[in-house]
Biotite code that builds the C-alpha atoms (Angstrom):
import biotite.structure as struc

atoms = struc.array([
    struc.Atom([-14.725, -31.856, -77.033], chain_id="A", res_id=1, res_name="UNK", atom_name="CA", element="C"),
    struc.Atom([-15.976, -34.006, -75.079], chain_id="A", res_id=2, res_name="UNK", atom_name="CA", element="C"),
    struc.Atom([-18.988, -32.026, -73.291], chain_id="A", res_id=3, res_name="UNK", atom_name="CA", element="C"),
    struc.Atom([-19.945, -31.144, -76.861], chain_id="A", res_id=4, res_name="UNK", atom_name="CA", element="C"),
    struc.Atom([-19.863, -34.661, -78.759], chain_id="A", res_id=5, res_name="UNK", atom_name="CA", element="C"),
    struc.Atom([-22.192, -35.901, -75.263], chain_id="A", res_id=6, res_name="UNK", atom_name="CA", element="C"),
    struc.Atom([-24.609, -32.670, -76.219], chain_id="A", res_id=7, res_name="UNK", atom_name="CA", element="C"),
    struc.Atom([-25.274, -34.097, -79.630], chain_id="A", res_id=8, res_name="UNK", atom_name="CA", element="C"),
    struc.Atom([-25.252, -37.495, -78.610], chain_id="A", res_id=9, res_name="UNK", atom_name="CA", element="C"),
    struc.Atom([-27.638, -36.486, -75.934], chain_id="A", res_id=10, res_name="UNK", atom_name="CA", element="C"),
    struc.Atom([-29.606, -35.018, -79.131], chain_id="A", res_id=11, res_name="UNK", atom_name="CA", element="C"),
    struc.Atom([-30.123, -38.377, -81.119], chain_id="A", res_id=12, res_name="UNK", atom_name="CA", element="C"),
    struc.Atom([-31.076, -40.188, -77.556], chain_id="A", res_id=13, res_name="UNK", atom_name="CA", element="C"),
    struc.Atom([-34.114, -38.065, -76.761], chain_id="A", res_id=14, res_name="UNK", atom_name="CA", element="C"),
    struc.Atom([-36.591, -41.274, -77.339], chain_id="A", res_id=15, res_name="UNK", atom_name="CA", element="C"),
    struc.Atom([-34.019, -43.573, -75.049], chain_id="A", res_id=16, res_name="UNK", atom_name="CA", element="C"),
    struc.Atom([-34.525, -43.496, -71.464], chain_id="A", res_id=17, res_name="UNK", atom_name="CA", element="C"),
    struc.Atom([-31.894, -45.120, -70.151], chain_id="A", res_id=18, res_name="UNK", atom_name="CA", element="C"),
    struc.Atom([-29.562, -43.768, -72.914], chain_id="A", res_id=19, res_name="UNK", atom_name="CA", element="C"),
    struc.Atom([-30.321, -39.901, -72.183], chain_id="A", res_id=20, res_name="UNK", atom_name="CA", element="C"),
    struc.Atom([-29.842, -40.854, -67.727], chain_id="A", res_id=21, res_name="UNK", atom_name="CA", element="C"),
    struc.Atom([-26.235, -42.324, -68.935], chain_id="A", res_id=22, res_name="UNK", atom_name="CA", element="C"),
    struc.Atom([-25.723, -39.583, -71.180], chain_id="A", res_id=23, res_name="UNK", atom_name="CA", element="C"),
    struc.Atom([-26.472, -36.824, -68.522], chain_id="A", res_id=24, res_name="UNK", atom_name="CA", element="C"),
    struc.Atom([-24.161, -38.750, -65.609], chain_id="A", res_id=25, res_name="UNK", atom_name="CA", element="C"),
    struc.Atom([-21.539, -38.640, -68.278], chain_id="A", res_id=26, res_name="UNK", atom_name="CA", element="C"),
    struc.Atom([-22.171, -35.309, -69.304], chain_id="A", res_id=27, res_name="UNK", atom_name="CA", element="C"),
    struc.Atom([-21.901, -34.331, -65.153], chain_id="A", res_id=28, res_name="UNK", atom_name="CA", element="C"),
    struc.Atom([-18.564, -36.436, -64.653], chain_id="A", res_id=29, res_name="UNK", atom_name="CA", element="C"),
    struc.Atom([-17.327, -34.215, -67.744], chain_id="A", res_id=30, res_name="UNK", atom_name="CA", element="C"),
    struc.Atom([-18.070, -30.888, -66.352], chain_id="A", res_id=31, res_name="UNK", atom_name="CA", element="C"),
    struc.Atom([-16.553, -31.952, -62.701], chain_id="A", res_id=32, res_name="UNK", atom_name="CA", element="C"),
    struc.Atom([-13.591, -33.526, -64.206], chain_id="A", res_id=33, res_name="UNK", atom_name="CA", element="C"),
    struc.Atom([-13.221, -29.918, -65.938], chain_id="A", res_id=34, res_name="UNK", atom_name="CA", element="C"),
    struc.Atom([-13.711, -27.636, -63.135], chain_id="A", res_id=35, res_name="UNK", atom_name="CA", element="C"),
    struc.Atom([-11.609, -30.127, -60.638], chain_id="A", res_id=36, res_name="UNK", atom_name="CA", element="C"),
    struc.Atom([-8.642, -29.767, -63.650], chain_id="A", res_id=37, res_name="UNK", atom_name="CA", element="C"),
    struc.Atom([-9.341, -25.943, -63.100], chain_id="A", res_id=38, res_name="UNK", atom_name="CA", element="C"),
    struc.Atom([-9.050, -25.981, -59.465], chain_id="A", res_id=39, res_name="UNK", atom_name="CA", element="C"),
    struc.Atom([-5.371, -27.558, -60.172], chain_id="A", res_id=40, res_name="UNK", atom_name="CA", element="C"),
    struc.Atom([-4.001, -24.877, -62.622], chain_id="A", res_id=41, res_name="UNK", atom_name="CA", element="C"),
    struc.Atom([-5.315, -22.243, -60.297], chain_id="A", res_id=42, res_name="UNK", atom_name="CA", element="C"),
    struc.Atom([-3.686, -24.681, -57.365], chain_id="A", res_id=43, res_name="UNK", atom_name="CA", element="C"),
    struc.Atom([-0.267, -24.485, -59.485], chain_id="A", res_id=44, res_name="UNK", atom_name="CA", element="C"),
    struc.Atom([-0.479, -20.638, -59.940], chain_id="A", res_id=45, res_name="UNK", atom_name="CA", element="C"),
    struc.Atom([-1.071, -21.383, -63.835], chain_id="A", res_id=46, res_name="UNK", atom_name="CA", element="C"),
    struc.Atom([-4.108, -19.835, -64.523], chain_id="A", res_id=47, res_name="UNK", atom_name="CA", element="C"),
    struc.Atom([-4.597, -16.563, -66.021], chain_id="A", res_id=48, res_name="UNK", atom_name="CA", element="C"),
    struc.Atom([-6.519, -13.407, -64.944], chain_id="A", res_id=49, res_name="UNK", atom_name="CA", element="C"),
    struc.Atom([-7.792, -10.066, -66.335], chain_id="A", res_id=50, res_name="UNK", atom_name="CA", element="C"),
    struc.Atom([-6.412, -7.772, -63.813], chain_id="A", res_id=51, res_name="UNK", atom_name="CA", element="C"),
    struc.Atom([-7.624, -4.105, -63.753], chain_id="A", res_id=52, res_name="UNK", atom_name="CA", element="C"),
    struc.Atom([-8.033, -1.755, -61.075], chain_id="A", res_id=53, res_name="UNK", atom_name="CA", element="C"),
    struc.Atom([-11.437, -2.387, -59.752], chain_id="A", res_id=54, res_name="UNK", atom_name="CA", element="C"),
    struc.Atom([-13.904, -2.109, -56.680], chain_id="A", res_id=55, res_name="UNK", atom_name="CA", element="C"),
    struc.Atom([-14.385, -4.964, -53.754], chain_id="A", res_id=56, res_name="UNK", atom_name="CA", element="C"),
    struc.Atom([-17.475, -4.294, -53.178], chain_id="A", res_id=57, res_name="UNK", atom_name="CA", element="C"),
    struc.Atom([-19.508, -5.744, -55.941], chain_id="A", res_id=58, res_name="UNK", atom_name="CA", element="C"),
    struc.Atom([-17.573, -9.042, -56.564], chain_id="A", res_id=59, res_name="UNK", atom_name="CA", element="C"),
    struc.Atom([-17.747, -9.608, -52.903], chain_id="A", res_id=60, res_name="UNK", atom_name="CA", element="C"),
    struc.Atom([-21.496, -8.654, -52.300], chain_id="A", res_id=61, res_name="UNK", atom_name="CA", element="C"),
    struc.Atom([-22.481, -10.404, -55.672], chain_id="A", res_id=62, res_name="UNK", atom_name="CA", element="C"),
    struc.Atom([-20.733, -14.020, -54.311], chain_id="A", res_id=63, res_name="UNK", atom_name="CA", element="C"),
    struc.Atom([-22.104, -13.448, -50.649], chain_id="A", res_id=64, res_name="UNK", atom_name="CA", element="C"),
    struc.Atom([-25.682, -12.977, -51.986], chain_id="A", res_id=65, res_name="UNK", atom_name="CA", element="C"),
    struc.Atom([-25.051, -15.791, -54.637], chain_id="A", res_id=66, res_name="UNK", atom_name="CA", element="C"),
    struc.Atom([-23.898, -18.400, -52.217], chain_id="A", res_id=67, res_name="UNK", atom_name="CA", element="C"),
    struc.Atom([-26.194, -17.540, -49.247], chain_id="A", res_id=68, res_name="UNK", atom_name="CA", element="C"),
    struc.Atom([-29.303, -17.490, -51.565], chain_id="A", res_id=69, res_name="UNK", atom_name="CA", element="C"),
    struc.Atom([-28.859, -20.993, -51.992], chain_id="A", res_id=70, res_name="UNK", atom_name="CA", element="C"),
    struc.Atom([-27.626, -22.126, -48.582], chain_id="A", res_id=71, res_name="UNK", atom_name="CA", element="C"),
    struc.Atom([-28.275, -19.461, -46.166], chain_id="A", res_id=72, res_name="UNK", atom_name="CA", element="C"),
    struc.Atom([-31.248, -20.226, -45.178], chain_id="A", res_id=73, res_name="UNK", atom_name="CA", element="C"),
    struc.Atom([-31.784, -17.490, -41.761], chain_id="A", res_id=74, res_name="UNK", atom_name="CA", element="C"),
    struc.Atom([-28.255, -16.467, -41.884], chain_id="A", res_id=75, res_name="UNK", atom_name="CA", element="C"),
    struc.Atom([-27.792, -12.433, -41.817], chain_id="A", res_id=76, res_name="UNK", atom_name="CA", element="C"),
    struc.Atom([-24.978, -11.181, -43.496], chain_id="A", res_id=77, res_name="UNK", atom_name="CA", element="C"),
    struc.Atom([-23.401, -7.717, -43.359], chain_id="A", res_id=78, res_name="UNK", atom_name="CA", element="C"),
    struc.Atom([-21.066, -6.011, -45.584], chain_id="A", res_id=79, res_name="UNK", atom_name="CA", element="C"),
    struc.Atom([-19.077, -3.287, -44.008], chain_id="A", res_id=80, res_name="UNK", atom_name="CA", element="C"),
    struc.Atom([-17.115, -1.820, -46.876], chain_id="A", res_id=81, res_name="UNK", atom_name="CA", element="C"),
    struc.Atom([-16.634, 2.044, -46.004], chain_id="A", res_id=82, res_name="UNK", atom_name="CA", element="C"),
    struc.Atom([-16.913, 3.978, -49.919], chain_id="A", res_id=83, res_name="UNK", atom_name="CA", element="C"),
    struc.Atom([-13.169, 4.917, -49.666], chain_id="A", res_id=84, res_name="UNK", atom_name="CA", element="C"),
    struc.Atom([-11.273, 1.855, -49.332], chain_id="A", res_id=85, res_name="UNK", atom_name="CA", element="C"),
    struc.Atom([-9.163, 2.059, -52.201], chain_id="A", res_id=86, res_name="UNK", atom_name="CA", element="C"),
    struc.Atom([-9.449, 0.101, -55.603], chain_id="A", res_id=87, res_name="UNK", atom_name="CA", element="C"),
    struc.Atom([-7.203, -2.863, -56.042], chain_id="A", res_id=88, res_name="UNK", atom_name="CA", element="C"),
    struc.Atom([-5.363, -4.364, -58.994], chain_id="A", res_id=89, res_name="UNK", atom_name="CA", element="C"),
    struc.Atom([-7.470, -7.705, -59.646], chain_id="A", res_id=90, res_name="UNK", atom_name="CA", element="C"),
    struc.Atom([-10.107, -9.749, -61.633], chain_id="A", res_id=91, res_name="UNK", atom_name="CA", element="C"),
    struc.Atom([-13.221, -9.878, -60.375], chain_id="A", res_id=92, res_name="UNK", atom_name="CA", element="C"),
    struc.Atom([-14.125, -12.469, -61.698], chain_id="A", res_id=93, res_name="UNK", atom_name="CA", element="C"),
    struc.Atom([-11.490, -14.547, -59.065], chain_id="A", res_id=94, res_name="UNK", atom_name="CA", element="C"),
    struc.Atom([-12.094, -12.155, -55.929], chain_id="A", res_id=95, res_name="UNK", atom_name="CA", element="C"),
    struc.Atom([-16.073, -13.650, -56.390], chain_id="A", res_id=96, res_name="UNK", atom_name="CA", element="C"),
    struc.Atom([-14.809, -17.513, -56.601], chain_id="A", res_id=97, res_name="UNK", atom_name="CA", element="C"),
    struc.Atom([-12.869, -16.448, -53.596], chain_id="A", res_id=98, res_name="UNK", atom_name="CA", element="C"),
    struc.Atom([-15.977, -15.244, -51.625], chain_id="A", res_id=99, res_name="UNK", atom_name="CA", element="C"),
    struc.Atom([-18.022, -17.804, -52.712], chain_id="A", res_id=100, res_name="UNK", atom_name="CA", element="C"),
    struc.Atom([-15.563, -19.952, -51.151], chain_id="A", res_id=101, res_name="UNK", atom_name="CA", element="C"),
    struc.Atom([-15.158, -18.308, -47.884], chain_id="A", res_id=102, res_name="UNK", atom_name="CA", element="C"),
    struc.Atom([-18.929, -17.501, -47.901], chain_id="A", res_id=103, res_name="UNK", atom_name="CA", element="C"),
    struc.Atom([-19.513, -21.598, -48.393], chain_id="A", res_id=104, res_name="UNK", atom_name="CA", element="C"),
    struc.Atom([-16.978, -22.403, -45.475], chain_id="A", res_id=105, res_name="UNK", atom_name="CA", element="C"),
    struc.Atom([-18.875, -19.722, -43.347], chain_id="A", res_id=106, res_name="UNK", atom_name="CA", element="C"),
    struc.Atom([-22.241, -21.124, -44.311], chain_id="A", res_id=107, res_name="UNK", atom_name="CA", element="C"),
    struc.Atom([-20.977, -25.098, -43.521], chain_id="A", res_id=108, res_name="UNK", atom_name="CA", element="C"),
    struc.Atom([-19.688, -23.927, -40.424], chain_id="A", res_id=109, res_name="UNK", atom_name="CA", element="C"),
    struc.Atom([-22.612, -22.644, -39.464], chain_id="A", res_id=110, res_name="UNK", atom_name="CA", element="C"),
    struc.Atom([-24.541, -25.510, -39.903], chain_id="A", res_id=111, res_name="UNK", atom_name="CA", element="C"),
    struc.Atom([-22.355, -27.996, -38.342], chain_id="A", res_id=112, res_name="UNK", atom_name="CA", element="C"),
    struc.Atom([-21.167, -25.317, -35.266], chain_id="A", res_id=113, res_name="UNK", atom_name="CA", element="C"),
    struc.Atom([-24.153, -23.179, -34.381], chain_id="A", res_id=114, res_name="UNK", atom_name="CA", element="C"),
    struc.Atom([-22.429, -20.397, -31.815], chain_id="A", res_id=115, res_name="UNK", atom_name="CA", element="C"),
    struc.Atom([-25.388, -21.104, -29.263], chain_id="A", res_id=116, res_name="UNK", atom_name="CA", element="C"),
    struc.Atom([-29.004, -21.514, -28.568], chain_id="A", res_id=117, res_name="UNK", atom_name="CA", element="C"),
    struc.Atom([-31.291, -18.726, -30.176], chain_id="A", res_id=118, res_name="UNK", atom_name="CA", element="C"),
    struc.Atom([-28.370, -17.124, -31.203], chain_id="A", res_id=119, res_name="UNK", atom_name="CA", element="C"),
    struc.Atom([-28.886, -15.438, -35.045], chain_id="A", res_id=120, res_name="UNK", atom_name="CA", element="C"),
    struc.Atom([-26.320, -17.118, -37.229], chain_id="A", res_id=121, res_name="UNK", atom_name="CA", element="C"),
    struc.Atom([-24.142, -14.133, -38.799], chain_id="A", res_id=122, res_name="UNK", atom_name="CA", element="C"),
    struc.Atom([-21.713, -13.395, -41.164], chain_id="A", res_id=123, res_name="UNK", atom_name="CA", element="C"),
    struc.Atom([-20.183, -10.476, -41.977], chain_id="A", res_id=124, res_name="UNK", atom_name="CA", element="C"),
    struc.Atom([-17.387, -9.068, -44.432], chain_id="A", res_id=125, res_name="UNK", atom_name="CA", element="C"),
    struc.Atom([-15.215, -5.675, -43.411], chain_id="A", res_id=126, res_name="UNK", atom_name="CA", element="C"),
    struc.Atom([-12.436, -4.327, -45.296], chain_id="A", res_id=127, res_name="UNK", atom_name="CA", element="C"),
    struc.Atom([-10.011, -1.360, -44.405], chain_id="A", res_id=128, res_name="UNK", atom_name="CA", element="C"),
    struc.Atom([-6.925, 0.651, -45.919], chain_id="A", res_id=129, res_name="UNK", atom_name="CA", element="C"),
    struc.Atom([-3.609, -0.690, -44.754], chain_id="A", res_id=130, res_name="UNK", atom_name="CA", element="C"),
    struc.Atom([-1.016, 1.970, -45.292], chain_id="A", res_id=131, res_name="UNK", atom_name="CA", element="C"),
    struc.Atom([2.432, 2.120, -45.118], chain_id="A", res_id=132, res_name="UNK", atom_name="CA", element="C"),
    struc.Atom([5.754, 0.329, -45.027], chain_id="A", res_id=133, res_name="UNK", atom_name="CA", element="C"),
    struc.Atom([5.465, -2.709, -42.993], chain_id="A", res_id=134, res_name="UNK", atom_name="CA", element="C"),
    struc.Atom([2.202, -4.808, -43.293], chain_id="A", res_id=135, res_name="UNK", atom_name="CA", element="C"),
    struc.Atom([3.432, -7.202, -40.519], chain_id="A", res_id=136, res_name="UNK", atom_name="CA", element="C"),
    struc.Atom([3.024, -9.974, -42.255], chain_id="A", res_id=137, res_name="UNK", atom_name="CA", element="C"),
    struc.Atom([6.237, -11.377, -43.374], chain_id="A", res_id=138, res_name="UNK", atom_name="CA", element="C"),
    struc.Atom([4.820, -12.564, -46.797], chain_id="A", res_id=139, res_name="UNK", atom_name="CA", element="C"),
    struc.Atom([3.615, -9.311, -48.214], chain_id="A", res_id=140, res_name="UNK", atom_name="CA", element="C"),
    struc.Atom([6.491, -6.786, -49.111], chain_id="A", res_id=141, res_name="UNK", atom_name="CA", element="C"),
    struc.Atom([5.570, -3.339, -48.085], chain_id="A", res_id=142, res_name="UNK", atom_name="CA", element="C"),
    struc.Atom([2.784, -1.086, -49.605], chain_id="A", res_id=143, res_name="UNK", atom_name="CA", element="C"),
    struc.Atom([-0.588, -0.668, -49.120], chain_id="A", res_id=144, res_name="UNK", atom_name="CA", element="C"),
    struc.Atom([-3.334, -2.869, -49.267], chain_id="A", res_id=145, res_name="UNK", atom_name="CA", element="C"),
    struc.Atom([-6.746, -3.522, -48.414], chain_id="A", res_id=146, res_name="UNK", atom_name="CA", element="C"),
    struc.Atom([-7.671, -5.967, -45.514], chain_id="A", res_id=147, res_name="UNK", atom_name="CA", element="C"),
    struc.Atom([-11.010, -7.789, -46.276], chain_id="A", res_id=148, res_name="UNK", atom_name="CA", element="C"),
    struc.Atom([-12.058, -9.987, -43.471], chain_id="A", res_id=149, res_name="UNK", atom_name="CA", element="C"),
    struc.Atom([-14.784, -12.800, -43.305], chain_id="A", res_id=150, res_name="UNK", atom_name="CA", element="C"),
    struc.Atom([-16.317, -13.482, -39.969], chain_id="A", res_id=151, res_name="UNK", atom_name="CA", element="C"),
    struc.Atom([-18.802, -15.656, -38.756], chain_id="A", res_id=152, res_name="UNK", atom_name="CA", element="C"),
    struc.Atom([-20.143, -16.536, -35.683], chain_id="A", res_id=153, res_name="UNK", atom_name="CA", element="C"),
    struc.Atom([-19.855, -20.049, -35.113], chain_id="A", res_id=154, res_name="UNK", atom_name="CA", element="C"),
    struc.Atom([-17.905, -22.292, -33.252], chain_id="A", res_id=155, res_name="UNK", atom_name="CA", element="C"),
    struc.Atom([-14.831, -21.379, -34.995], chain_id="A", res_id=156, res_name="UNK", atom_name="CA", element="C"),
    struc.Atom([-11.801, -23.905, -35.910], chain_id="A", res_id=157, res_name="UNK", atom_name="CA", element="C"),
    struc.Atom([-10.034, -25.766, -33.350], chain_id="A", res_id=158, res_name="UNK", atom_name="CA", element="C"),
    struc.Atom([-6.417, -24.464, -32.853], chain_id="A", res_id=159, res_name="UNK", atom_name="CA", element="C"),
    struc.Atom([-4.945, -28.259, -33.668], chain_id="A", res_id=160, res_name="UNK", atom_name="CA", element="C"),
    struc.Atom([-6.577, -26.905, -37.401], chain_id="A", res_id=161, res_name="UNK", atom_name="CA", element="C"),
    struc.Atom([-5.300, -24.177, -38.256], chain_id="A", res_id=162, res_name="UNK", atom_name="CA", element="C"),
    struc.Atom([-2.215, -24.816, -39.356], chain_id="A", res_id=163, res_name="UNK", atom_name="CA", element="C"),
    struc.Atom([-3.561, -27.335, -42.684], chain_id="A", res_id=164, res_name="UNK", atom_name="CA", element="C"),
    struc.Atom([-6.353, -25.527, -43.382], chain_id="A", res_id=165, res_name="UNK", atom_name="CA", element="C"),
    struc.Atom([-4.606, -24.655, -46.661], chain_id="A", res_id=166, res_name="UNK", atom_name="CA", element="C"),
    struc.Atom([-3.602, -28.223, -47.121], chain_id="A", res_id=167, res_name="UNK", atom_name="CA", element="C"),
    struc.Atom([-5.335, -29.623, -50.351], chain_id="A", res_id=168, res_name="UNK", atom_name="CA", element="C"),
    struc.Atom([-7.730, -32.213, -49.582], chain_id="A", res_id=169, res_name="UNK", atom_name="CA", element="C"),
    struc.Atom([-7.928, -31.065, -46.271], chain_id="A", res_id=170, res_name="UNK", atom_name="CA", element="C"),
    struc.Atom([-11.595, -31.124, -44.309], chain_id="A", res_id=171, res_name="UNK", atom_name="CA", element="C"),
    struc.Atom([-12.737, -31.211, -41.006], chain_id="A", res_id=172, res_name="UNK", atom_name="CA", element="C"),
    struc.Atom([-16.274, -31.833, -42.508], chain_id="A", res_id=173, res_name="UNK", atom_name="CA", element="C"),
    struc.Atom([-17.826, -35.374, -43.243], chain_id="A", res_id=174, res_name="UNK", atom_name="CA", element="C"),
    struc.Atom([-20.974, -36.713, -45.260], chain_id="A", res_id=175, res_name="UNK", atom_name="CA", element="C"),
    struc.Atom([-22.423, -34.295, -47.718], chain_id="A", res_id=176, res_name="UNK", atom_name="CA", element="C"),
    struc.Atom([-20.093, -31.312, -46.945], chain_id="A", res_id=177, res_name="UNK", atom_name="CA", element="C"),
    struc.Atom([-17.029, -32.810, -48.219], chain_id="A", res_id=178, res_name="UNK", atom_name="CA", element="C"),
    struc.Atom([-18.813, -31.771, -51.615], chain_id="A", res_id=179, res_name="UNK", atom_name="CA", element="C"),
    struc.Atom([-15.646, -29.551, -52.372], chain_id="A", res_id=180, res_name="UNK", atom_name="CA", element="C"),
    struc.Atom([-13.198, -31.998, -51.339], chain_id="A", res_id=181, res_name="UNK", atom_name="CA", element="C"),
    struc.Atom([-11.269, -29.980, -49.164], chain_id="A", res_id=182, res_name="UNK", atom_name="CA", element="C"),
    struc.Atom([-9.697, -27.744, -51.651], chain_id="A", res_id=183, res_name="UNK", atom_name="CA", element="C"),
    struc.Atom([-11.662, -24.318, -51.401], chain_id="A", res_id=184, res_name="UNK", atom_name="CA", element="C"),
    struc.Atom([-9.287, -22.584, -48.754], chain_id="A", res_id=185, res_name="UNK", atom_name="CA", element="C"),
    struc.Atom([-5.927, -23.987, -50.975], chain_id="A", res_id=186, res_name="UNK", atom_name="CA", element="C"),
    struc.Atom([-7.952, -22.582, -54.121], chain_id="A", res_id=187, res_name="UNK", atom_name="CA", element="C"),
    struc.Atom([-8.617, -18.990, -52.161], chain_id="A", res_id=188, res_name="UNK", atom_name="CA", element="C"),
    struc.Atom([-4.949, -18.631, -51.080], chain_id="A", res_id=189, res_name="UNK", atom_name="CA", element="C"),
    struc.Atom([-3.285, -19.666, -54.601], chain_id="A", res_id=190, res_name="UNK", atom_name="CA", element="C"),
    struc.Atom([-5.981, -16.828, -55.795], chain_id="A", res_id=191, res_name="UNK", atom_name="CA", element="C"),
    struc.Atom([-5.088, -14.328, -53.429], chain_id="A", res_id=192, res_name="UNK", atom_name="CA", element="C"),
    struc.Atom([-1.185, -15.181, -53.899], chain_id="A", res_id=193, res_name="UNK", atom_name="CA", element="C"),
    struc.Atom([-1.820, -14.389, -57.496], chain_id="A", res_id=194, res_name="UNK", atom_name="CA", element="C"),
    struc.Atom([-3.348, -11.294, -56.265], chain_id="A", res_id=195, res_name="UNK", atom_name="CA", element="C"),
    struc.Atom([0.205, -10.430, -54.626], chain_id="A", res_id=196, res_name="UNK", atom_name="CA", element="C"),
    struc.Atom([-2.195, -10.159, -51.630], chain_id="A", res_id=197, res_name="UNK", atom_name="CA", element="C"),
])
């Protein structure tokens, strides 16, 4: 409602200057208010998917190209995913924002935490069959799954880390790459929950 009523108010201001600026900085609050109230019902486990047995591949290869067309500049990315890992029950439409998101963190990383001197910045994606009973970790029952890993090769996160990167609102970053505000790893993991994964 809003978004819409700013469209057509945006229409009658075309001649106003300073109207049409105000117009479009309220139109951009709108849409970030309304994708930062989406990141909260996904947060909360509340949003709903279209599961259906599909593919990795092309939701993951479709984000990593995506994201690392706009920020990648000379990053080389690799996608190992061997033709018979298995089909999973999910919405691809959610296993993309999830790649976009680790595909972002990989990309930041990079940037802030090159690996070395004349060393190619890399990221790459794998994925494997997990058969059988136990999965060893003690949150997934057991079955099988499919492991899908993102790698990069920077400086990697310092073990005092690890333990809230899930935390919402949690960054290591400052400036300009607290853009997401530290909620694109809570986002991934209420996603992949969701996922039973």
């Amino acid at each position: 409602v809003i978004t819409g009523n700013i469209e057509l108010a945006k229409e009658e201001s075309r001649e106003h200057g300073i109207l049409l600026e105000v117009l479009t900085r309220l139109e951009n609050s709108a849409l970030d208010a309304s994708r930062l109230s989406r990141n909260f019902l996904t947060i909360a486990e509340r949003d709903v998917y279209s599961m259906s047995a599909i593919g990795i591949e092309p939701p993951i290869r479709k984000a990593l190209t995506t994201v690392l067309d706009e920020h990648g500049n000379g990053i080389d990315f690799q996608i190992d995913i061997p033709g018979d890992t298995w089909q999973v029950k999910g919405d691809p439409k959610q296993i993309r924002r999830v790649s976009r998101s680790l595909a972002r963190n990989a990309v930041e990383a990079l940037e802030q935490n090159p690996g070395g001197p004349n060393q190619q910045k890399q990221i790459r994606v794998i994925a494997r069959n997990i058969p059988g009973e136990d999965t060893g970790i003690p949150e997934l029952p057991p079955g099988d799954y499919v492991e899908i890993v993102f790698s990069d090769n920077g400086a990697g996160i310092l073990p005092e880390h690890l333990e809230k990167i899930f935390a919402p609102y949690y960054s290591t970053r400052s400036g300009t790459a607290r853009k997401h505000r530290g909620l694109g790893l809570t986002i991934a993991r209420a996603i992949i929950n969701a996922h039973k994964g």
